[in-house]
C-alpha positions in Angstrom: 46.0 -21.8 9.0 42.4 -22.2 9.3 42.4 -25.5 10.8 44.0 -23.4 13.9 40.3 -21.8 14.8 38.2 -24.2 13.3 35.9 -27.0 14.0 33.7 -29.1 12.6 31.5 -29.3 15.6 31.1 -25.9 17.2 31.6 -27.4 21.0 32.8 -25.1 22.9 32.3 -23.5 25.7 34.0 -20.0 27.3 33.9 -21.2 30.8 35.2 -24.5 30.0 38.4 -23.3 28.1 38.9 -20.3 30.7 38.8 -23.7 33.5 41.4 -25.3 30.9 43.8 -21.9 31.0 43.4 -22.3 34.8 44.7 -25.9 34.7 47.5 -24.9 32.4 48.6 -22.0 34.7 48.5 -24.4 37.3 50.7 -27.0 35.9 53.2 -24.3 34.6 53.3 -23.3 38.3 53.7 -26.4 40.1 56.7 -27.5 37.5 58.5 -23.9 38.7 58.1 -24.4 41.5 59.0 -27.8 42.0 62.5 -26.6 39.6 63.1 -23.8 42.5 63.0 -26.5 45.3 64.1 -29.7 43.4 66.0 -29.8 40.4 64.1 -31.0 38.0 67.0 -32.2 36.0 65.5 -31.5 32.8 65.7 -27.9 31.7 66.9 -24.8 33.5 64.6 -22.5 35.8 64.5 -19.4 33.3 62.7 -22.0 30.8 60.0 -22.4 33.6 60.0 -18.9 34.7 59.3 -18.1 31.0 56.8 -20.8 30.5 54.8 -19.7 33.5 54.9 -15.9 32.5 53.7 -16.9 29.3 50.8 -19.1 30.5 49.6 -16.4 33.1 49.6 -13.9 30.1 47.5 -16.2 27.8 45.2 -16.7 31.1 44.5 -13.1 31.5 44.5 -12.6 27.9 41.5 -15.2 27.9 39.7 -13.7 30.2 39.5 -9.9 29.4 37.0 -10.4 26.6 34.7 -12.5 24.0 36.8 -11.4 21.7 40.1 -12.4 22.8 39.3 -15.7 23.5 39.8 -16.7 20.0 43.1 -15.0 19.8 44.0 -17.7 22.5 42.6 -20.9 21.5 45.6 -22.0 19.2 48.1 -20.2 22.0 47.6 -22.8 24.3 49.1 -26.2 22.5 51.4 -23.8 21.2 53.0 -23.3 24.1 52.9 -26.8 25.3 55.0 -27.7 22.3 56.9 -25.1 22.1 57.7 -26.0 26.2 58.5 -29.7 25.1 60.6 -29.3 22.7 62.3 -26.5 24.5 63.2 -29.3 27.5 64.3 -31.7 25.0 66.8 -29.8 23.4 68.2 -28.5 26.8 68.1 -31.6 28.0 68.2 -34.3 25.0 68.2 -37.4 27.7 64.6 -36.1 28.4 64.0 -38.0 24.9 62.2 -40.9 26.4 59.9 -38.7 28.8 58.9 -36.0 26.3 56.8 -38.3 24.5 54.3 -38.8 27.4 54.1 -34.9 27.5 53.6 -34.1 23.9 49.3 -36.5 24.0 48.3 -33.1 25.8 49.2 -30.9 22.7 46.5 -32.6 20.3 43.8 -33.2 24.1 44.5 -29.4 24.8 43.8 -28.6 21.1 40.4 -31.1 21.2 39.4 -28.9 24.2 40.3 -25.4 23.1 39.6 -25.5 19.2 37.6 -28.7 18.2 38.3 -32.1 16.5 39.8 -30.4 13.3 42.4 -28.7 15.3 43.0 -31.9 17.0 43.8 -33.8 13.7 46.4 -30.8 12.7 47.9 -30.9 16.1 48.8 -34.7 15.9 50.1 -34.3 12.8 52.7 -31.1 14.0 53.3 -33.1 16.9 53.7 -36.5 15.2 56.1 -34.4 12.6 58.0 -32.9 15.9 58.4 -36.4 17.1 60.1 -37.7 14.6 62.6 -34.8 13.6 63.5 -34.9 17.6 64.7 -38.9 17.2 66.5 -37.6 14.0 68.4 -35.3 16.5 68.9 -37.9 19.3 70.4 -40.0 17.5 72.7 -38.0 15.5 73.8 -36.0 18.9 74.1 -39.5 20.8 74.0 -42.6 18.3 72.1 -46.0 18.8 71.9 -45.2 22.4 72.0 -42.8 25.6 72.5 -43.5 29.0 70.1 -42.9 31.1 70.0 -41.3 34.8 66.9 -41.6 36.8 66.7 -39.7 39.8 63.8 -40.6 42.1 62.3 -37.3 44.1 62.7 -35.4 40.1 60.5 -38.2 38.8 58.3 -39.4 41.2 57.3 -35.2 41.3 57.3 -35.2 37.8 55.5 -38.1 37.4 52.4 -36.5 40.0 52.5 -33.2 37.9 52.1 -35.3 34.9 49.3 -37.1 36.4 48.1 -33.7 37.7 47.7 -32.3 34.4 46.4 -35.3 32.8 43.3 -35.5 35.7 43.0 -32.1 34.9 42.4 -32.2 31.2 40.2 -35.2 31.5 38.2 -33.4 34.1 38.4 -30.3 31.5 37.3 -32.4 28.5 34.8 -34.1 31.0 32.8 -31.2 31.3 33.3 -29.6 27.9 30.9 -32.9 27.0 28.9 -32.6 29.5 28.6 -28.7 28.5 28.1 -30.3 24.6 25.4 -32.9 26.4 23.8 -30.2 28.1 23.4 -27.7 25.1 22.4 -30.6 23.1 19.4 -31.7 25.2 18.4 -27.6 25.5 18.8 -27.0 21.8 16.6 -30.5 21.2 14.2 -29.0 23.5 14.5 -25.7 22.0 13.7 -27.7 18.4 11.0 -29.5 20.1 9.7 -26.1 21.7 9.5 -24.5 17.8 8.2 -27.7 16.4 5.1 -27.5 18.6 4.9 -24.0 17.9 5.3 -24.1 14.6 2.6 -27.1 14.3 0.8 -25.1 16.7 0.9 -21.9 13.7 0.5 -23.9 10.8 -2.8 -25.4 13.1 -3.8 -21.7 13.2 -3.1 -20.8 9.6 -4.6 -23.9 8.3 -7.8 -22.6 10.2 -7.4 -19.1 9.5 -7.1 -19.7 5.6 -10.0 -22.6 5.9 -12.5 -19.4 7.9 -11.3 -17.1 5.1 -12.0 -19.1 2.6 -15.4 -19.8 4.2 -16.0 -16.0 4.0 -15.4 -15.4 0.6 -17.6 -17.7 -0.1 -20.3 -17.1 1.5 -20.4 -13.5 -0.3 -21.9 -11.9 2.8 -21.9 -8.3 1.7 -25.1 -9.3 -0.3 -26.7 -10.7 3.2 -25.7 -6.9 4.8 -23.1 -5.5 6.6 -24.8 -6.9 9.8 -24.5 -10.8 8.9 -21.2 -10.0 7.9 -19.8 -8.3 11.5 -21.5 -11.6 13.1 -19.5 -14.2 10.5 -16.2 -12.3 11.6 -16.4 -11.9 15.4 -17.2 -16.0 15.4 -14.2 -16.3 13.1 -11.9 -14.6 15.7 -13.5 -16.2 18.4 -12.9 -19.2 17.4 -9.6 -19.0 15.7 -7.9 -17.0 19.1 -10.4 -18.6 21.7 -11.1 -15.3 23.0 -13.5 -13.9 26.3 -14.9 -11.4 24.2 -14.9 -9.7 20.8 -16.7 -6.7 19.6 -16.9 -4.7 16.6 -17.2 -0.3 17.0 -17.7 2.2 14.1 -17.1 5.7 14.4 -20.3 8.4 14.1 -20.9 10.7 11.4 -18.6 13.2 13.1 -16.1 11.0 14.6 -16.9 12.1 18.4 -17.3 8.8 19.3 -16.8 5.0 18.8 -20.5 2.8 19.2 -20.2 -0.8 19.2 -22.2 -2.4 16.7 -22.0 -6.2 18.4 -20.3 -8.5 21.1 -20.1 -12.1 21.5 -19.2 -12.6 24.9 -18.5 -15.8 25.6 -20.8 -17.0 23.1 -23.3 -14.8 24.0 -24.2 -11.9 21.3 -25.1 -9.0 22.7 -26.4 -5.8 20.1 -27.4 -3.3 22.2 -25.4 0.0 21.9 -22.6 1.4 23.9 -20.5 3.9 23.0 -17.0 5.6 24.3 -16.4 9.5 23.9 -13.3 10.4 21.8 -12.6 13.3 24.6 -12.5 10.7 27.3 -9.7 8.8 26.2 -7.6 11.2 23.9 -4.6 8.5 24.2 -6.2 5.5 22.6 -7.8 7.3 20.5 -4.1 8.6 19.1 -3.3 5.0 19.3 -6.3 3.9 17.4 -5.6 6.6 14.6 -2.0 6.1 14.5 -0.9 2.4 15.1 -1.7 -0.8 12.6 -2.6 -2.3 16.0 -2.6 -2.1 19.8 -1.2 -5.4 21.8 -2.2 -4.4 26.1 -1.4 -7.9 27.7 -1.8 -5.5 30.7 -4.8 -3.5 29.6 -5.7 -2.0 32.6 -2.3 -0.5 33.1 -1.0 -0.2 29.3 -0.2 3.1 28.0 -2.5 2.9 25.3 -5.5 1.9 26.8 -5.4 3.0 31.0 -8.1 5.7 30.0 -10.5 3.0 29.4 -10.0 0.9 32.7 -12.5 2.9 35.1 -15.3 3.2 33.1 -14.7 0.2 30.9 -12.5 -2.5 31.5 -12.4 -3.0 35.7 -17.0 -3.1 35.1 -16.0 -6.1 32.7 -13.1 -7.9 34.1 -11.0 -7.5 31.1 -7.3 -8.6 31.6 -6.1 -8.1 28.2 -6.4 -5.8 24.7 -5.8 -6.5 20.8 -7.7 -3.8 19.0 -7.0 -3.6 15.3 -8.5 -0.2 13.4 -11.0 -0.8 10.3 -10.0 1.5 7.6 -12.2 3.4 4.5 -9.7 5.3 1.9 -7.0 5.8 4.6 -9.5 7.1 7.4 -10.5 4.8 10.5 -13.8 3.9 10.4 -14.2 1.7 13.1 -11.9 -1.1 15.2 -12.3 -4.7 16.1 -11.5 -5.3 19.6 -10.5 -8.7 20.8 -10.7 -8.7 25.1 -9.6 -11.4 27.2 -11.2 -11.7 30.8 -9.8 -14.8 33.0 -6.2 -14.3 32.7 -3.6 -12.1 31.1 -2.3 -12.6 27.7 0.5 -12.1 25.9 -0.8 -11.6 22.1 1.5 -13.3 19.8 2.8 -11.7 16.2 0.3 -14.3 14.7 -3.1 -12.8 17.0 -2.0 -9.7 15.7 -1.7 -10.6 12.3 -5.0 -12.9 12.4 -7.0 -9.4 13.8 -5.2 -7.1 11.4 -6.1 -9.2 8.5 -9.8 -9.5 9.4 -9.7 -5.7 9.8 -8.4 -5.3 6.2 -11.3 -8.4 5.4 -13.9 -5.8 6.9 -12.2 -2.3 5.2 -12.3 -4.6 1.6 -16.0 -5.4 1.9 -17.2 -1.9 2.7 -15.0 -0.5 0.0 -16.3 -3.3 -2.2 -20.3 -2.2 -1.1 -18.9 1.6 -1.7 -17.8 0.7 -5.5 -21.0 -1.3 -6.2 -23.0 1.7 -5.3 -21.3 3.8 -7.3 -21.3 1.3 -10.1 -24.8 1.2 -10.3 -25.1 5.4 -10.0 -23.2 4.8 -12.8 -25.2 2.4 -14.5 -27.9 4.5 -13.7 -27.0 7.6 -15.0 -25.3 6.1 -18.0 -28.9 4.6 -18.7 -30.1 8.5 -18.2 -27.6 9.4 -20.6 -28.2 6.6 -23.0 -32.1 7.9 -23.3 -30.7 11.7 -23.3 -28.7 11.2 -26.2 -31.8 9.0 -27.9 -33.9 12.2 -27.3 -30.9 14.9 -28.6 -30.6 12.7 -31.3 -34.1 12.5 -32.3 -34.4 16.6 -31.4 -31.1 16.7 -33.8 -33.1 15.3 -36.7 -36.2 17.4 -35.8 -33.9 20.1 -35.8 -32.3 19.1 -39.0 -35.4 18.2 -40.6 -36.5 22.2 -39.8 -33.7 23.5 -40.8 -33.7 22.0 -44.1 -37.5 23.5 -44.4 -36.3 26.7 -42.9 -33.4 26.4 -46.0 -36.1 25.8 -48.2 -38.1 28.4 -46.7 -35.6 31.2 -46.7 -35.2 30.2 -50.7 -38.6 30.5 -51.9 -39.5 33.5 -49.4 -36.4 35.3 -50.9 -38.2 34.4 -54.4 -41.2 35.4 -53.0 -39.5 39.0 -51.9 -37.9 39.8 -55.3 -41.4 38.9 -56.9 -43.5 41.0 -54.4 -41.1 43.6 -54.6 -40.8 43.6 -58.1 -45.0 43.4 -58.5 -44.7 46.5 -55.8 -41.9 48.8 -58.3 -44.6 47.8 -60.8 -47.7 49.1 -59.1 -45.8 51.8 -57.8 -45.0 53.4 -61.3 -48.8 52.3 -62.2 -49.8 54.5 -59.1 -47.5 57.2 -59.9 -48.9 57.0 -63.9 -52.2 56.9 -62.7 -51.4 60.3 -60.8 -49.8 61.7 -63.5 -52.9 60.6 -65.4 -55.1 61.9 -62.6 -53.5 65.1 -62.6 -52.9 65.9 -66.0 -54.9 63.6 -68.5 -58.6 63.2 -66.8 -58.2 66.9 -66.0 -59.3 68.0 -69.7 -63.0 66.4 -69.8 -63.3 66.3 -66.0 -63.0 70.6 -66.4 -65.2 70.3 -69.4 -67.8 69.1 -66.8 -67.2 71.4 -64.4 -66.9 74.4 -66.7 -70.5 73.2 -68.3 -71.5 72.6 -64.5 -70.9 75.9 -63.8 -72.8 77.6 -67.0 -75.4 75.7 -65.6 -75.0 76.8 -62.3 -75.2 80.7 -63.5 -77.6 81.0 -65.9 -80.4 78.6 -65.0 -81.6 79.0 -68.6 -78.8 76.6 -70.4 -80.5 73.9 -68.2 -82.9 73.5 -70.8 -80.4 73.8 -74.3 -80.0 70.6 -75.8 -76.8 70.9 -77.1 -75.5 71.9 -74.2 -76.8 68.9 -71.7 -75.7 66.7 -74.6 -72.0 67.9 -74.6 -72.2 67.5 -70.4 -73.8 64.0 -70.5 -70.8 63.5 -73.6 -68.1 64.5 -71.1 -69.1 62.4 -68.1 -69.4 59.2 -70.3 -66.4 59.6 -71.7 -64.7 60.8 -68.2 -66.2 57.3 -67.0 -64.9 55.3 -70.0 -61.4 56.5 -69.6 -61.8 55.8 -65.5 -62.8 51.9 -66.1 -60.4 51.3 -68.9 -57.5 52.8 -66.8 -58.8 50.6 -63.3 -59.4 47.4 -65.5 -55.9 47.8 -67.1 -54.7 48.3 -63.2 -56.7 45.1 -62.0 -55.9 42.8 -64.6 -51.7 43.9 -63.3 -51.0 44.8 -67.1 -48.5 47.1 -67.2 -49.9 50.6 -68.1 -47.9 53.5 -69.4 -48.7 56.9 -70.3 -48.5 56.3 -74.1 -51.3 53.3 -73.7 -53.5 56.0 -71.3 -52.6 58.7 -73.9 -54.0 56.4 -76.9 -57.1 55.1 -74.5 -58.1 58.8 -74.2 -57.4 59.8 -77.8 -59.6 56.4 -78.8 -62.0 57.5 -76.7 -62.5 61.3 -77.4 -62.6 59.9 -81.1 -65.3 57.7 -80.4 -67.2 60.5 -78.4 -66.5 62.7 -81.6 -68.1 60.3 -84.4 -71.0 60.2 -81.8 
C-alpha cells in the first residue's frame, strides 16, 4: 500500500492540503444541511451526519501536527468513496449521478498524495464503477426508472459545482505552490552555483598562491621575505583592509607585530599588545583553531582590544588564526577589515588557518635544518674523534705489545740479575768466610812478626826474620789478587778453589 503515501514528485504543500480538508468539510456540511431542509432524495441523514463527523475529524486530525498529516492524506479519497458508494447502495437509482461524484476521488488523491496516488485511485475507482453496474443491473435489469426532482438536483447540482470550484481552486494553488518552490529552489541552485564557482574561483587561487610558495623556497630568503609572500597571499586571496603577522616574546608577555600591509601599504615598525591587557583573547588565541569577530569591537573574544586598538584603526571586523611550534602558539596572523563589517565564511577561515599551518611548517622545517646540521656537525666532530681514538688505539696497542715485550725480557732480565746477585752473594759471604778464617793465618804471621819488631828493636836488623815478614805480605797479597780477579772475572769461587789457591801459594812461598 505504498502507492497510498507516495509520489513521484514530492509536490505538496501543508497549507494547501489543510485548505483542501477545509473544502471537504465544507462540502460535507452544505450536503447535511441541505438533507436536513430538503430531502435530498438520495441517502438518509445519519449517512450525512456520519460523513460530516468523519470529515471534521480528519480536519482536526490534519491540523494538530506535521506528523499527522500523513496519517490523513490517503483518509481523504477514502472517504469520498467510501460516501459514494454508501449513497448508491441506499439509493441504487442514484446510479447515473454517482459517476460525476466519484472524478474527485482520483483529483482529491492528485492534491493530497501525488500523481502515483492518483493513478491507484482511478484504478479503485474505475474497479468500484464497474462492480456497482454489475449490481444495478442484477437489482433492476436492462433499465430503472428514473425520478428527477428539481430543488434536490438543482442543490445538488450547485454543491457539485461547489466542490468542483473548490478543488480546482485547491489544485490551482498547490501548482502555483509547486511554481513558486520551483522558481526559489532554481534560485537557490543558482544561488550555490555562484557560490560554488565563486569557491572553486578561490580554491583555484588559493592552490595556484600555494603552489607559488612552495616554490619559491622562501625559508632560504629568511623568515622575513617569507611573512611578506604570505600577508600578500591573504591579501589578495580575501581582499582584505589589513593583515598583519605578531610573534610572541621570549617569555610570552606579549604579542609584537612583525609586519602589516595596510591597504597595500607595508608598514614594519613595532607594536606590541600586553598579554595582561586582554586576558580573554589571549584564552581565545591559546585555545581556539581560530577566532571569526564579524563584530570585532563588540565580540566576546576580542572587546578588550577595541579601546586601545581597533576604534584608533577603524577596524570593523576580526579573523585571527594562531601560528603554532610543537603544540605551543608562537605567534597569529590577523586578517582586519576596516570599511564594512564582515561575515567570515568557513572557506576565509580555512584559507587563514591553512597559511597559519604554511607558516608553523616552515619554522619547524628551519628548526630541523638546524639541527640537522648540529648534527652534521657534530657527527663530523665525532668522525675525527674516532680517527684520533683509533689512531691513539693503535699507539696504545703498538705500546702495549712493547710493554708485553718489555715485561718478558725485564722478567728475564730479573731472574738473571737475581740469579748473578745469589751468585755474588755466596761469593761475598765465601770471601768473608775467607776473610775471616783463611787470610787470617799469614795476615797474623805479619802482625805477630810486626809486633817482634815492634818490641825488640834489635830483630829489625835479622835477616831471616825481615825475610819471613816480606814472605808473608807477598804471599798475603797473592792470595788477595787471585781471590778479587776470580771475583771480577764473575767465576764462581768456592772455598775448596780459595783453599787450593792458598795451599798453591804457601807451597810456592815454601820452595822460595
Amino acid at each position: 500500500m505504498r502507492g497510498l503515501h507516495l509520489t513521484d514528485y514530492k509536490i505538496q504543500s501543508k497549507a494547501v492540503y489543510r485548505s483542501l480538508l477545509l473544502g471537504h468539510t465544507a462540502i460535507a456540511f452544505l450536503l447535511l444541511l441541505t438533507d436536513i431542509f430538503v430531502d435530498l432524495k438520495s441517502g438518509p441523514l445519519w449517512l450525512y451526519s456520519g460523513y460530516f463527523v468523519l470529515c471534521c475529524t480528519a480536519t482536526i486530525h490534519g491540523y494538530r501536527s506535521d506528523e499527522q498529516i500523513k496519517s490523513t492524506r490517503a483518509l481523504t479519497p477514502f472517504l469520498i468513496l467510501v460516501m459514494i458508494e454508501l449513497t448508491f447502495f441506499n439509493y441504487p437509482a442514484s446510479y447515473n449521478t454517482i459517476v460525476f461524484w466519484m472524478c474527485f476521488v482520483p483529483l482529491v488523491a492528485l492534491i493530497a498524495q501525488g500523481i502515483r496516488a492518483s493513478q491507484l485511485w482511478v484504478v479503485i475507482v474505475f474497479l468500484s464503477y464497474v462492480g456497482n453496474s454489475f449490481y444495478i443491473h442484477w437489482i433492476a435489469g436492462e433499465a430503472y426508472a428514473i425520478e428527477v426532482y428539481i430543488i434536490p438536483t438543482a442543490i445538488g447540482g450547485i454543491i457539485f459545482f461547489s466542490g468542483l470550484l473548490i478543488s480546482i481552486y485547491v489544485l490551482y494553488n498547490l501548482l502555483g505552490y509547486a511554481y513558486k518552490s520551483s522558481v526559489e529552489k532554481n534560485e537557490e541552485l543558482i544561488a550555490l552555483k555562484n557560490n560554488l564557482q565563486a569557491k572553486t574561483t578561490i580554491l583555484e587561487d588559493y592552490h595556484a598562491a600555494m603552489m607559488d610558495l612552495t616554490r619559491k623556497n622562501l625559508e632560504k630568503k629568511g623568515n622575513t621575505v617569507m611573512i611578506e609572500e604570505v600577508c600578500q597571499v591573504l591579501n589578495r586571496l580575501l581582499n582584505l583592509s589589513r593583515v598583519s603577522i605578531w610573534f610572541y616574546n621570549l617569555d610570552k608577555t606579549k604579542l609584537q607585530r612583525q609586519f602589516l600591509l595596510d591597504n597595500g601599504k607595508v608598514y614594519r615598525e613595532e607594536v606590541s599588545l600586553a598579554v595582561i591587557d586582554s586576558p580573554k583573547y589571549f584564552y581565545a588565541l591559546e585555545h581556539k583553531p581560530f577566532i571569526t569577530a564579524p563584530l570585532a569591537q563588540t565580540h566576546e573574544d576580542t572587546s578588550e582590544l577595541t579601546k586601545g586598538y581597533l576604534k584608533p584603526h577603524n577596524i570593523k571586523s576580526m579573523l585571527d588564526c594562531p601560528i603554532y611550534e610543537d603544540r605551543s602558539v608562537i605567534g597569529v596572523i590577523c586578517c582586519e577589515n576596516k570599511k564594512y563589517v564582515r561575515n567570515w565564511s568557513a572557506e576565509d577561515a580555512l584559507i587563514v588557518q591553512s597559511l597559519g599551518d604554511y607558516l608553523s611548517t616552515q619554522y619547524k622545517n628551519e628548526q630541523i635544518l638546524q639541527l640537522m646540521n648540529q648534527l652534521k656537525t657534530q657527527n663530523i666532530a665525532l668522525h675525527e674523534q674516532r680517527d684520533e681514538i683509533s689512531s691513539m688505539n693503535k699507539e696504545l696497542h703498538t705500546l702495549n705489545q712493547k710493554l708485553i715485550e718489555t715485561n718478558g725480557s725485564l722478567e728475564s732480565t730479573v731472574t738473571q740479575r737475581t740469579q748473578e746477585l745469589i751468585t755474588q752473594n755466596n761469593q761475598l759471604k765465601e770471601y768473608a768466610f775467607v776473610n775471616s778464617h783463611m787470610l787470617r793465618a799469614p795476615l797474623s804471621n805479619i802482625l805477630g812478626l810486626s809486633n817482634l819488631i815492634k818490641l825488640n828493636p834489635a830483630f829489625s836488623k835479622d835477616p831471616e826474620l825481615i825475610h819471613a815478614l816480606y814472605q808473608s805480605t807477598k804471599n798475603l797479597d797473592e792470595i788477595v789478587r787471585k781471590i778479587s780477579a776470580t771475583l771480577e772475572d764473575g767465576s764462581n769461587l768456592t772455598r775448596k778453589d780459595i783453599d787450593y789457591i792458598i795451599n798453591e801459594q804457601f807451597k810456592k812461598s815454601d820452595t822460595d
